[in-house]
C-alpha positions in Angstrom: 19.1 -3.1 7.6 16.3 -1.4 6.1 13.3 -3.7 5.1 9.3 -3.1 4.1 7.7 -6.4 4.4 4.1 -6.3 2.8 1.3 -8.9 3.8 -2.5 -9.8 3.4 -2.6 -10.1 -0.3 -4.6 -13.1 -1.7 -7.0 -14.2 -3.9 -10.6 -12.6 -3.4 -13.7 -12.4 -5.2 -15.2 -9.2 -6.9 -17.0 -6.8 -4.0 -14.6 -8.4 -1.6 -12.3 -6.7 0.7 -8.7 -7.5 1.3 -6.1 -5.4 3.9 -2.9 -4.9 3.3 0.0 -4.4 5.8 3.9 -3.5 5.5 5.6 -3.6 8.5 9.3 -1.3 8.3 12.3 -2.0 10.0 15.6 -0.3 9.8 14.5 3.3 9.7 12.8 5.9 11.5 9.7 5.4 10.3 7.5 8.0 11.9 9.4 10.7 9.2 8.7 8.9 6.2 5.8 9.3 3.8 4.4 6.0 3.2 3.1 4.9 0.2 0.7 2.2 -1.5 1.3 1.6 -5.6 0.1 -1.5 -7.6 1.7 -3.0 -11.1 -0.3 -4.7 -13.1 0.7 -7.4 -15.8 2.5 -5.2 -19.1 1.6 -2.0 -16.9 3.7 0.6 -15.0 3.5 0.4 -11.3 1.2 3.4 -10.4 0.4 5.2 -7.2 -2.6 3.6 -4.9 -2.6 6.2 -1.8 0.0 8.5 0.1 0.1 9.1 3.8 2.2 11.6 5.3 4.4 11.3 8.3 1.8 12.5 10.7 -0.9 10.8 9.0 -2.2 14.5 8.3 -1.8 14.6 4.9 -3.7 11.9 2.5 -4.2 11.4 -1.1 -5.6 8.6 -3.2 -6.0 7.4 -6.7 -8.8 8.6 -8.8 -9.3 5.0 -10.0 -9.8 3.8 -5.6 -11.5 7.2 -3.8 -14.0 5.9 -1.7 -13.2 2.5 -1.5 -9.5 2.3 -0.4 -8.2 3.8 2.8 -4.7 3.9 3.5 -3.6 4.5 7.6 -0.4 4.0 9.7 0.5 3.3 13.0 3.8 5.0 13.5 3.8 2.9 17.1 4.2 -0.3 15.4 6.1 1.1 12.2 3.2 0.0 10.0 0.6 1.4 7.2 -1.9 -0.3 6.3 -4.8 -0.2 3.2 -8.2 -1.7 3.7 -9.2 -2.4 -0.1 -12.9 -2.4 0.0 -15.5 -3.2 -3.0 -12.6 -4.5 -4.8 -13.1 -5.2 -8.7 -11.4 -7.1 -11.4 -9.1 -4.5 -12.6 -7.9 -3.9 -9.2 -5.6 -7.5 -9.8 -2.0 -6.1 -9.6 1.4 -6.6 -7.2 0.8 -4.2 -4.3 4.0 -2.5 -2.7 4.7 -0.2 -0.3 7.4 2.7 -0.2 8.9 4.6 2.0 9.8 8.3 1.0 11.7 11.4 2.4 14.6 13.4 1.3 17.2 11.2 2.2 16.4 8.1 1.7 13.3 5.9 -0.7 12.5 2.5 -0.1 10.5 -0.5 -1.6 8.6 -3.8 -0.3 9.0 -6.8 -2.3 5.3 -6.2 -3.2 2.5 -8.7 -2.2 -0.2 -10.1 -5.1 -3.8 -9.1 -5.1 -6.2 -11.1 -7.0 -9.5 -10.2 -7.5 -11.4 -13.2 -9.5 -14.6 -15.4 -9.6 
């Protein structure tokens, strides 16, 4: 059964640093491109960071470069995003996905709030 189980959201204050985790099970994870994408209230779930399956290829967000970095550990089936200098507007549902040509999977997503 396949399954992306995301952790380490929370409530944090602005500046703060959070990291996020999502842990896969079910399927071979070391061929998948992993992904990070938040959804904010009334807004479409957008993409955070990529990671491809060798970890050689990255991308990010416009809206994160330089503060978020996404990795993976293909020994423990997990990626990870260290969320650093984190601001207001960064408060969304964070999910992970899982992505190759046959097959495209979703976390339940994990909440990130970023608040006084």
């Amino acid at each position: 059964q396949v399954q992306l189980v995301e952790s380490g959201g929370g409530l944090v204050q602005p500046g703060g640093s959070l990291t996020l985790s999502c842990v896969a099970t079910g399927f071979t994870f070391s061929t998948y491109t992993m992904s990070w994408y938040c959804q904010a209230p009334g807004k479409e779930r957008e993409l955070v960071a990529s990671i491809a399956a060798t970890g050689r290829i990255i991308n990010y967000a416009a809206f994160v470069k330089g503060r978020f970095t996404i990795s993976r550990d293909n020994a423990k089936n997990t990626v990870f995003l260290q969320m650093n200098s984190l601001k207001p507007e960064d408060t969304a549902v964070y999910y992970c996905r899982a992505l190759q040509r046959t097959g495209d999977y979703w976390g339940q997503g994990t909440q990130v709030t970023v608040s006084l």
